[in-house]
ROKOL-760589 format. One record per residue (C-alpha): residue number from 0; residue in one letter; z, y, x. Coordinates in steps of 0.5 Angstrom, whole numbers, plus 500, padded with zeros to 3 digits. Layout:
<sites>
+------+------+-----+-----+-----+
| tido | sero |   Z |   Y |   X |
+------+------+-----+-----+-----+
|  NUM |    A |   Z |   Y |   X |
...
+------+------+-----+-----+-----+
</sites>
This chain:
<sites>
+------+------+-----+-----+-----+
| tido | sero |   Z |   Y |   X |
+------+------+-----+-----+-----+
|    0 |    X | 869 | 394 | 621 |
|    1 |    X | 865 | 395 | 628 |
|    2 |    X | 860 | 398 | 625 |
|    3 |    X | 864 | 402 | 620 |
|    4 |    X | 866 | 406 | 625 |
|    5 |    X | 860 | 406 | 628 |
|    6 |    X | 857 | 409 | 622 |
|    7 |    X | 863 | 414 | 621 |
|    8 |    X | 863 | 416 | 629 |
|    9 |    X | 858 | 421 | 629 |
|   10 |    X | 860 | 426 | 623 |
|   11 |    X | 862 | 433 | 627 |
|   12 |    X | 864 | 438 | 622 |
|   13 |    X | 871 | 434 | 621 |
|   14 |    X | 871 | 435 | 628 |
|   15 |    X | 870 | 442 | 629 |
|   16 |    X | 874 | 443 | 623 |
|   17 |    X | 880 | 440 | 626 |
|   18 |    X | 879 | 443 | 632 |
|   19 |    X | 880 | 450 | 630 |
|   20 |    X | 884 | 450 | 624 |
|   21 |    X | 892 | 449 | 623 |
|   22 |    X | 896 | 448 | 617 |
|   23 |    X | 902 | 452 | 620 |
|   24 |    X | 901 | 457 | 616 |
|   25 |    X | 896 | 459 | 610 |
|   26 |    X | 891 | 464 | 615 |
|   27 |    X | 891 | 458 | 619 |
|   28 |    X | 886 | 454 | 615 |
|   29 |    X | 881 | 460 | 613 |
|   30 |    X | 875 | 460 | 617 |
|   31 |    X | 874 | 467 | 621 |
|   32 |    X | 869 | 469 | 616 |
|   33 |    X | 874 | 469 | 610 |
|   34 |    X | 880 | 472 | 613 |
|   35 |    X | 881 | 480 | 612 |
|   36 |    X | 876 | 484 | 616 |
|   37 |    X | 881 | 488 | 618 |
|   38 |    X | 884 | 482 | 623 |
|   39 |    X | 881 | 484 | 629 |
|   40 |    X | 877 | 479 | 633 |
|   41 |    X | 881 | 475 | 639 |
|   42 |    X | 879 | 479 | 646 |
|   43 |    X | 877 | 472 | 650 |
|   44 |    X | 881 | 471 | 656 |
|   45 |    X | 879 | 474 | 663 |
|   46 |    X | 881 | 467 | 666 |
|   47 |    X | 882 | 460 | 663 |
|   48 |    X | 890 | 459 | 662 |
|   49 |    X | 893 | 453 | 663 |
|   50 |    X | 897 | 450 | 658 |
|   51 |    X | 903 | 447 | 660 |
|   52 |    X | 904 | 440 | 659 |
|   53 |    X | 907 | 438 | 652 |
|   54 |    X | 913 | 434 | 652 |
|   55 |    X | 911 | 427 | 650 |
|   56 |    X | 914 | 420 | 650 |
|   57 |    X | 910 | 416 | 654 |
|   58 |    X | 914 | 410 | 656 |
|   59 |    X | 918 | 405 | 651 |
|   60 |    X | 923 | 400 | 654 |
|   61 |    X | 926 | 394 | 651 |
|   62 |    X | 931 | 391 | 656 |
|   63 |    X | 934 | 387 | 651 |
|   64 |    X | 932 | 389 | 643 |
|   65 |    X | 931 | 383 | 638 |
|   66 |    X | 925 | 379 | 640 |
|   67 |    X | 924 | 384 | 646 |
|   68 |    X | 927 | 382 | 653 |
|   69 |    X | 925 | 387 | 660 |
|   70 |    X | 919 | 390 | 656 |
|   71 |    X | 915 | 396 | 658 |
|   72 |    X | 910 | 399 | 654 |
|   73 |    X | 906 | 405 | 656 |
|   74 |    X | 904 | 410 | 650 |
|   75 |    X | 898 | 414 | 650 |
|   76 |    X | 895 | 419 | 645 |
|   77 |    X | 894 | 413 | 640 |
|   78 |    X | 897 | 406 | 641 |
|   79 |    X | 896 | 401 | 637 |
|   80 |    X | 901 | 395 | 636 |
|   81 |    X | 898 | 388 | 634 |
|   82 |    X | 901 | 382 | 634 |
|   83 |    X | 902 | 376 | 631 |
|   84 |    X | 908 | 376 | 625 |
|   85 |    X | 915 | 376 | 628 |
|   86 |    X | 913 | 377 | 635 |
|   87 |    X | 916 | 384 | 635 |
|   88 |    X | 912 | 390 | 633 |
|   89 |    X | 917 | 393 | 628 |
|   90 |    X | 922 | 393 | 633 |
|   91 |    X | 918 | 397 | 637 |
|   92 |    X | 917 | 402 | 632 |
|   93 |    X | 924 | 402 | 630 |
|   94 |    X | 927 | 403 | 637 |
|   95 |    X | 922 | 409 | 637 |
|   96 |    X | 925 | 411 | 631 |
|   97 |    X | 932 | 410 | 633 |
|   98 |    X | 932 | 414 | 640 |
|   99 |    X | 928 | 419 | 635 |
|  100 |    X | 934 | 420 | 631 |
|  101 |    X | 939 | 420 | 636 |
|  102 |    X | 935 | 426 | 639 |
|  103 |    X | 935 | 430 | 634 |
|  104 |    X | 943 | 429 | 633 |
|  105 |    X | 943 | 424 | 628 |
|  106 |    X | 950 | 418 | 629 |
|  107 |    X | 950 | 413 | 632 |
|  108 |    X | 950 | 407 | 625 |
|  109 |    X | 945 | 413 | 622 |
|  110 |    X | 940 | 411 | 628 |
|  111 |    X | 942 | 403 | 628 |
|  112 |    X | 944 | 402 | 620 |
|  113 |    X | 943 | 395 | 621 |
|  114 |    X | 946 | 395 | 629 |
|  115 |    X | 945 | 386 | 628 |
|  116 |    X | 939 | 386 | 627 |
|  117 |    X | 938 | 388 | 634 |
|  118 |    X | 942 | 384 | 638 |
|  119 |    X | 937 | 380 | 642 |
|  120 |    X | 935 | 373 | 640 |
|  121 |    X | 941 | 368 | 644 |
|  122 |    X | 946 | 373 | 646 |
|  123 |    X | 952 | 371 | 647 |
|  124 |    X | 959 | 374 | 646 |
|  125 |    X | 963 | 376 | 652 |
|  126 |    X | 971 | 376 | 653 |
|  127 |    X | 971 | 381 | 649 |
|  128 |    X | 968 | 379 | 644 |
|  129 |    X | 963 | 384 | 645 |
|  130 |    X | 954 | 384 | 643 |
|  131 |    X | 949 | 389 | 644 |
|  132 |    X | 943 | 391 | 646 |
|  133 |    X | 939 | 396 | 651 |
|  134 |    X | 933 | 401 | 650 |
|  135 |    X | 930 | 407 | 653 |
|  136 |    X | 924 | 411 | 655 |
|  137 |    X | 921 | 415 | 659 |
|  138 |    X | 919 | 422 | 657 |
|  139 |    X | 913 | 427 | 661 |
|  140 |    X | 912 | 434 | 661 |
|  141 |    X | 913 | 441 | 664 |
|  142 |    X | 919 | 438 | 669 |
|  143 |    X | 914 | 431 | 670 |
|  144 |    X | 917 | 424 | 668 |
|  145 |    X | 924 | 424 | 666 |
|  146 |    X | 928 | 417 | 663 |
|  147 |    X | 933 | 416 | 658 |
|  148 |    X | 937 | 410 | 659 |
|  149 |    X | 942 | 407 | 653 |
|  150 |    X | 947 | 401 | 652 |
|  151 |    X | 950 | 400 | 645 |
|  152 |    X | 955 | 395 | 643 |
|  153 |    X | 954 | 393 | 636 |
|  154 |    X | 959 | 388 | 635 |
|  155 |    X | 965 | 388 | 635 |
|  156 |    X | 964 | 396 | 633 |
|  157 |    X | 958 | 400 | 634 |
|  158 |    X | 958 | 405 | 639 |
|  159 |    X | 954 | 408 | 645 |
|  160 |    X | 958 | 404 | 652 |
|  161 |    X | 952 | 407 | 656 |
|  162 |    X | 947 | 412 | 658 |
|  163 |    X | 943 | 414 | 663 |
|  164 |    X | 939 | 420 | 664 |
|  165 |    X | 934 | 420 | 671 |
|  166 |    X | 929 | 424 | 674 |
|  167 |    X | 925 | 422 | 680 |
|  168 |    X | 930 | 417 | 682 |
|  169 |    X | 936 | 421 | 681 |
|  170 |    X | 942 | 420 | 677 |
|  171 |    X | 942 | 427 | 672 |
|  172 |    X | 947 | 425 | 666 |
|  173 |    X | 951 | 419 | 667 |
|  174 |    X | 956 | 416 | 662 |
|  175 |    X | 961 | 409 | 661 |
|  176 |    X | 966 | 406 | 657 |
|  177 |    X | 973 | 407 | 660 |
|  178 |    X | 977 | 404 | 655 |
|  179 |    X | 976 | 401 | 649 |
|  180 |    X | 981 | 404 | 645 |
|  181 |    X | 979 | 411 | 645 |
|  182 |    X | 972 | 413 | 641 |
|  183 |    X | 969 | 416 | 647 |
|  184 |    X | 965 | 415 | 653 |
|  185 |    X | 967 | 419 | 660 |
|  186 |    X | 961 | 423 | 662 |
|  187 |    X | 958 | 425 | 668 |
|  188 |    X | 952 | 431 | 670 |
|  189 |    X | 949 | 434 | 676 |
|  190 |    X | 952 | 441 | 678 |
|  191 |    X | 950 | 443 | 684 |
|  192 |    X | 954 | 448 | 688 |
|  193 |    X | 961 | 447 | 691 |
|  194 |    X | 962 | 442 | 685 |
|  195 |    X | 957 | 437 | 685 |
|  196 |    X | 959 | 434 | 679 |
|  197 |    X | 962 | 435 | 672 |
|  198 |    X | 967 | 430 | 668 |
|  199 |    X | 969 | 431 | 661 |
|  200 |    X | 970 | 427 | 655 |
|  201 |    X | 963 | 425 | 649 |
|  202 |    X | 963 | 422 | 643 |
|  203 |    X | 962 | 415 | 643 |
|  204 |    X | 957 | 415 | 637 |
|  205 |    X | 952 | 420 | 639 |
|  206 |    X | 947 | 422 | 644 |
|  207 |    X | 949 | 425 | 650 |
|  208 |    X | 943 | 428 | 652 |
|  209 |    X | 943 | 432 | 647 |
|  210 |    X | 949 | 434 | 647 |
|  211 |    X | 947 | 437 | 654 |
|  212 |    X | 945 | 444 | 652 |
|  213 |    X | 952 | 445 | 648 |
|  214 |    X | 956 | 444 | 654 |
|  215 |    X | 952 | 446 | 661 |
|  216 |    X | 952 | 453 | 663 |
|  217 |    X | 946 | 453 | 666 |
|  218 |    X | 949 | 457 | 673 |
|  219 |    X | 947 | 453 | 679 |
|  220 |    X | 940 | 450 | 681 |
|  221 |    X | 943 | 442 | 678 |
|  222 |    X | 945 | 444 | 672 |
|  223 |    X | 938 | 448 | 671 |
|  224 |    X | 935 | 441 | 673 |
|  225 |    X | 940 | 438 | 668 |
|  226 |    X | 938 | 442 | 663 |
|  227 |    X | 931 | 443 | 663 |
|  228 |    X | 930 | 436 | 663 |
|  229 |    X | 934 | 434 | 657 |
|  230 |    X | 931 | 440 | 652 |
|  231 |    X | 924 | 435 | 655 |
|  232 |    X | 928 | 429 | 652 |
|  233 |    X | 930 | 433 | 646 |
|  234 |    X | 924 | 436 | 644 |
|  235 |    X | 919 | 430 | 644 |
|  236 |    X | 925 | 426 | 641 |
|  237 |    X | 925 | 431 | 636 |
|  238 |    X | 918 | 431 | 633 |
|  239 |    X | 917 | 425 | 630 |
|  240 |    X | 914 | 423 | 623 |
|  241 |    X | 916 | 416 | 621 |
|  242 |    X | 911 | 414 | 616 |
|  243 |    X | 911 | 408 | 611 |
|  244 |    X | 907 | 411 | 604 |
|  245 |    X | 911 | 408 | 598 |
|  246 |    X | 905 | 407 | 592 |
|  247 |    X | 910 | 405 | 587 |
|  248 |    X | 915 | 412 | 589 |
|  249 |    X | 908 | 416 | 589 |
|  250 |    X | 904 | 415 | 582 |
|  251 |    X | 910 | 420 | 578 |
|  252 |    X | 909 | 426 | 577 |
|  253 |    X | 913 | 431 | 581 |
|  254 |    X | 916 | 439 | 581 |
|  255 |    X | 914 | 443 | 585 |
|  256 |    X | 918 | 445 | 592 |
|  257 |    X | 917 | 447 | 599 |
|  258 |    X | 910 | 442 | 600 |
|  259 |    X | 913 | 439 | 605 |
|  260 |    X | 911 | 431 | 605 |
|  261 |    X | 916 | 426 | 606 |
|  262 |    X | 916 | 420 | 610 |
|  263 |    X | 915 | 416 | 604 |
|  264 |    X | 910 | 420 | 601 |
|  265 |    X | 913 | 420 | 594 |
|  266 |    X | 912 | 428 | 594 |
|  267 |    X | 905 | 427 | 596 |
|  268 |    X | 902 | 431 | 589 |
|  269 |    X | 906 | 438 | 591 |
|  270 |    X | 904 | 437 | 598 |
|  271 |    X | 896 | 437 | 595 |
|  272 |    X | 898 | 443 | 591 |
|  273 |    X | 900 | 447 | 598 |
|  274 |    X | 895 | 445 | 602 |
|  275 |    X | 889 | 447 | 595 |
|  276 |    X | 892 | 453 | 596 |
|  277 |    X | 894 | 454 | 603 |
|  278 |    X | 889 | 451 | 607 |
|  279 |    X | 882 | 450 | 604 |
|  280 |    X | 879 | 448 | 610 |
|  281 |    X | 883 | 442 | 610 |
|  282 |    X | 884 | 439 | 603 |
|  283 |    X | 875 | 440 | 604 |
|  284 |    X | 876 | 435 | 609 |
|  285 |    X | 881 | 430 | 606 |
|  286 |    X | 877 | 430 | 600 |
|  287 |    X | 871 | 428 | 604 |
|  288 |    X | 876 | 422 | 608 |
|  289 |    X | 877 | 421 | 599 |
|  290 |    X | 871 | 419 | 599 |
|  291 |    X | 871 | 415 | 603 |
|  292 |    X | 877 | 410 | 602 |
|  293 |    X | 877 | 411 | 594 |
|  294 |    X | 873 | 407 | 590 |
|  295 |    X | 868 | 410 | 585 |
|  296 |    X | 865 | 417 | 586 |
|  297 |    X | 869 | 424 | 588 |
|  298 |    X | 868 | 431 | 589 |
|  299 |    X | 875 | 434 | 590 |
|  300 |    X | 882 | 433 | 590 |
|  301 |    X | 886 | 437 | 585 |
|  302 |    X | 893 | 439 | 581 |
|  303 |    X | 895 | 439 | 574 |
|  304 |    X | 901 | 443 | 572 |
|  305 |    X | 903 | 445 | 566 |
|  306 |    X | 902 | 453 | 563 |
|  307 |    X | 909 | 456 | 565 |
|  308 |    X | 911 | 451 | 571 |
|  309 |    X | 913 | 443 | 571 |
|  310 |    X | 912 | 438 | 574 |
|  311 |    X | 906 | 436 | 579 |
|  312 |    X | 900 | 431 | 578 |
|  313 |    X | 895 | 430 | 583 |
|  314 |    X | 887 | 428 | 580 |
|  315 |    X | 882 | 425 | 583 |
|  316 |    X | 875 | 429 | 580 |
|  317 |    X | 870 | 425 | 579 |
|  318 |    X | 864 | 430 | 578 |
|  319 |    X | 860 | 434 | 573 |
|  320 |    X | 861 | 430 | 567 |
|  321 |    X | 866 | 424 | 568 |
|  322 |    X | 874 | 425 | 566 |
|  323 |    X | 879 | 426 | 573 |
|  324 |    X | 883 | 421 | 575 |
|  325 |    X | 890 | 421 | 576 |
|  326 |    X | 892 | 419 | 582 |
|  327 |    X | 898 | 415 | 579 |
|  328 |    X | 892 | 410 | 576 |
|  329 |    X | 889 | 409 | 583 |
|  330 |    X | 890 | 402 | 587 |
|  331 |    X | 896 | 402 | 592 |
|  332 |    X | 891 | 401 | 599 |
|  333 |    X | 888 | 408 | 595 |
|  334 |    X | 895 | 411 | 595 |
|  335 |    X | 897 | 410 | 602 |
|  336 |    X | 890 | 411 | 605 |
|  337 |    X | 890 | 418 | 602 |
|  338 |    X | 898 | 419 | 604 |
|  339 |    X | 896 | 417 | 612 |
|  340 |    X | 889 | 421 | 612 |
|  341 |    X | 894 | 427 | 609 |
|  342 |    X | 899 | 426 | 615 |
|  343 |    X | 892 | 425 | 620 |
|  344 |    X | 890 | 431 | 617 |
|  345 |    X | 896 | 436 | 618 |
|  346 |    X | 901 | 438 | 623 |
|  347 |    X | 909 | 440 | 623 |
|  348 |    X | 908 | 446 | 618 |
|  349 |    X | 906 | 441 | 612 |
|  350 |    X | 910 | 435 | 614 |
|  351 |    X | 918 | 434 | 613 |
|  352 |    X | 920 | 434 | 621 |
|  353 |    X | 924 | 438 | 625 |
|  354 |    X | 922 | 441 | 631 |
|  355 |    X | 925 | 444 | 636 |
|  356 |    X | 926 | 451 | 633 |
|  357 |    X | 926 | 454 | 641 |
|  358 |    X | 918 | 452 | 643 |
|  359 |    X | 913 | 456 | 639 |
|  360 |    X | 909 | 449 | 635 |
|  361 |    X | 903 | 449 | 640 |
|  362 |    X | 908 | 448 | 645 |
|  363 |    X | 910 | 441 | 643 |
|  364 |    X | 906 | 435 | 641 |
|  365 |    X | 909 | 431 | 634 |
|  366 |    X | 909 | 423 | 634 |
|  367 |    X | 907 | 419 | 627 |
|  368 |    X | 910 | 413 | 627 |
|  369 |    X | 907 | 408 | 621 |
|  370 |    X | 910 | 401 | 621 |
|  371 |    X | 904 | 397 | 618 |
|  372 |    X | 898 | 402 | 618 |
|  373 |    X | 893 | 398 | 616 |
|  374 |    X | 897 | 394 | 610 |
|  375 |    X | 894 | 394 | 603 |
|  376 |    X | 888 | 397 | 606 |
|  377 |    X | 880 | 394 | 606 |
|  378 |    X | 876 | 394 | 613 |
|  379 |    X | 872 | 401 | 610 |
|  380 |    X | 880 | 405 | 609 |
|  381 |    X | 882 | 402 | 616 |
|  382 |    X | 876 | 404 | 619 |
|  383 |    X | 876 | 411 | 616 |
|  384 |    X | 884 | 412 | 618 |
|  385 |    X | 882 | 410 | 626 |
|  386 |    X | 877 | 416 | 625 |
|  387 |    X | 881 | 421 | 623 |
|  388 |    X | 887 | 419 | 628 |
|  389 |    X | 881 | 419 | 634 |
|  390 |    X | 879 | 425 | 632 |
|  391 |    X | 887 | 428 | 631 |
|  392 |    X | 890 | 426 | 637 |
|  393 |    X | 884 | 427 | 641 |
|  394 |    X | 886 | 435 | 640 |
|  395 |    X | 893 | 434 | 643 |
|  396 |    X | 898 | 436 | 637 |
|  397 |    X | 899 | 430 | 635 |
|  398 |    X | 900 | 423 | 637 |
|  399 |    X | 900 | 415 | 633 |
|  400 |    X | 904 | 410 | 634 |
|  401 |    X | 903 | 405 | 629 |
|  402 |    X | 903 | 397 | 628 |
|  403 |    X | 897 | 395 | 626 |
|  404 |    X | 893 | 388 | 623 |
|  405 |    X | 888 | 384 | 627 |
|  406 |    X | 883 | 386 | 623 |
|  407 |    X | 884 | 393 | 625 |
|  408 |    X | 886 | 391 | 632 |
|  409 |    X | 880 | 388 | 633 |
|  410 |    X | 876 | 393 | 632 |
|  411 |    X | 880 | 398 | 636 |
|  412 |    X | 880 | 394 | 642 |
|  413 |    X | 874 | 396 | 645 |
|  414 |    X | 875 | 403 | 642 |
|  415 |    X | 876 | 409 | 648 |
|  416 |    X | 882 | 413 | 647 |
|  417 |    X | 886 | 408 | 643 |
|  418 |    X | 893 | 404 | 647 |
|  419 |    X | 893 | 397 | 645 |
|  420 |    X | 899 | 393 | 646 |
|  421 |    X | 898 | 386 | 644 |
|  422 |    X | 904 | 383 | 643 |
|  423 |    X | 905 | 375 | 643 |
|  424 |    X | 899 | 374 | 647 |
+------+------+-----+-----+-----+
</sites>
């Protein structure tokens, strides 16, 4: 596989294509000489400007989650996580999932539906009857390094018993369970001022971070700090992708609608209908990763529909002379391929993920979480993948954290800018 990547890594015109073209919009994918000749040309500016740190996840802790007791996993722009079965990948990418939902408002037993599962290995059960686990991250951007602490109860009832918000050492947000018969928690902040500090009621199913925004003012130095630290939690939390293309949901055909691509790909051919449409630049370059990881000749990707609307199939063309290929005839680890190489390829506009509305896109960095990366995917399809996602996260809007096989670790290892976090060595 080493020399598979070796032998991808020199192309460049995939590299300068995604270097300067976005799929947010449908001018964003078009190179300067087809765009309108009215569009003035950008004036470069005087002076560099320096960017403003994207918020990003950049610590993951598991105090105590399943299998995982006092771990501290550092995350780069790609990190990869192998490991042997059983010994914890899935629920490291499943506490990042969790914590990902919560920042985005979802309850509690939304985040956790199987809240057991969690419990670490050997708990035992307190007076009270009670079990849990703890996770937490840490979170860098404009203000610098914040972390985000919580403590679940799973058992005898799923609730949030506490959470800890913290920057530089200082408690900003903290929050406990003072009686068990009310389903809330008694909240903390910092305020500043004559106050010090504010006390009030929150709910014991939902993540009080980011609950902050609704309930600080933002009219003292602490509460600005308080503030600014939780819309850095809540912004990198929210964008967030999980991924896990589905090959059975994927072979049918679909109606058209909005052309975002859903976590399981299974609207993976009205996404392709948009992106032909919306962004050539693109879909040229996915077509070219087709070639690559599906077998047998093939010149472009293309949608069929019915005259006067219906449902959507995707095609693979195979050329001059040679019947097109429906994507429903392909094998899974072809399906899956082009799903992931689409996710690799495009950004926030293209996928079903709800960014922060309040920070324009270019300020915030979405993360693709893919459970089994490389599962049902030959040495050729994986080599393929690590390269476009070398090429994706090295221009900074997009992250991966993925779990992946030996097969694909071991030629990740020595690879420069991929994280590898060997679990069960």
């Amino acid at each position: 596989m080493d020399a598979t990547l070796d032998a991808t890594a020199g192309r460049t015109a995939d590299a300068v294509a995604l270097a300067d073209t976005r799929t947010d919009s449908p001018e964003a994918g078009r190179p300067a000489a087809e765009r309108s000749a009215a569009e003035p040309a950008a004036e470069p500016p005087a002076e560099p400007t320096r960017r403003e740190p994207r918020p990003v996840v950049t610590e993951l802790r598991l105090s105590a989650f399943g299998p995982h007791r006092s771990a501290v996993f550092p995350l780069g722009p790609l990190t990869l996580f192998a490991g042997p079965s059983g010994s914890g990948k899935s629920h490291a990418l499943a506490a990042y999932e969790a914590l990902a939902g919560l920042g985005s408002g979802l309850a509690l037993e939304r985040a956790f539906p199987d809240p057991r599962a969690r419990i670490p290995d050997g708990a035992v059960p307190d007076a009270q009857h009670r079990r849990g686990f703890r996770l937490g991250c840490t979170v860098d951007g404009p203000v610098g390094p914040v972390r985000l602490d919580l403590a679940v109860q799973a058992e005898p009832t799923l609730r949030i018993v506490g959470e800890r918000l913290s920057q530089d050492g200082q408690i900003l947000l903290a929050t406990a369970l003072r009686d068990p018969g009310r389903r809330s928690v008694q909240a903390a902040w910092l305020t500043g001022g004559a106050i010090g500090v504010t006390r009030a009621p929150l709910p014991d199913d939902l993540l009080g971070t980011a609950l902050l925004p609704l309930r600080v003012a933002g009219s003292t130095a602490g509460q600005r700090q308080v503030l600014a630290a939780a819309e850095q939690v809540v912004v990198a939390l929210r964008a967030v992708f999980p991924c896990d293309p589905r090959p059975d949901r994927m072979r049918a055909a679909v109606p058209p609608g909005e052309g975002r691509l859903l976590g399981d790909c299974a609207n993976l051919a009205d996404v392709l209908r948009r992106t032909r449409s919306e962004c050539g630049t693109r879909h040229a370059l996915l077509a070219e990763a087709a070639r690559t990881g599906c077998a047998g000749p093939v010149a472009g990707l293309d949608v069929r529909a019915p005259a006067g609307g219906g449902r959507v199939a995707a095609v693979l063309d195979r050329g001059p002379g040679r019947p097109a290929t429906e994507l429903a005839r392909l094998g899974a680890g072809e399906l899956r391929f082009l799903a992931l190489a689409l996710v690799l390829l495009t950004g926030p506009g293209v996928l079903a993920v709800d960014p922060a509305a309040e920070l324009l896109s270019a300020r915030q960095a979405l993360t693709v979480l893919a459970d089994g990366f490389d599962r049902g995917l030959d040495r050729r399809q994986s080599a393929e993948l690590l390269r476009l996602a070398l090429l994706s996260c090295g221009r900074g809007h997009i992250r991966l954290v993925a779990a992946v096989g030996e097969g694909t670790a071991a030629a990740a290892r020595d690879l420069a800018g991929v994280a590898m976090v060997d679990l069960g060595a």
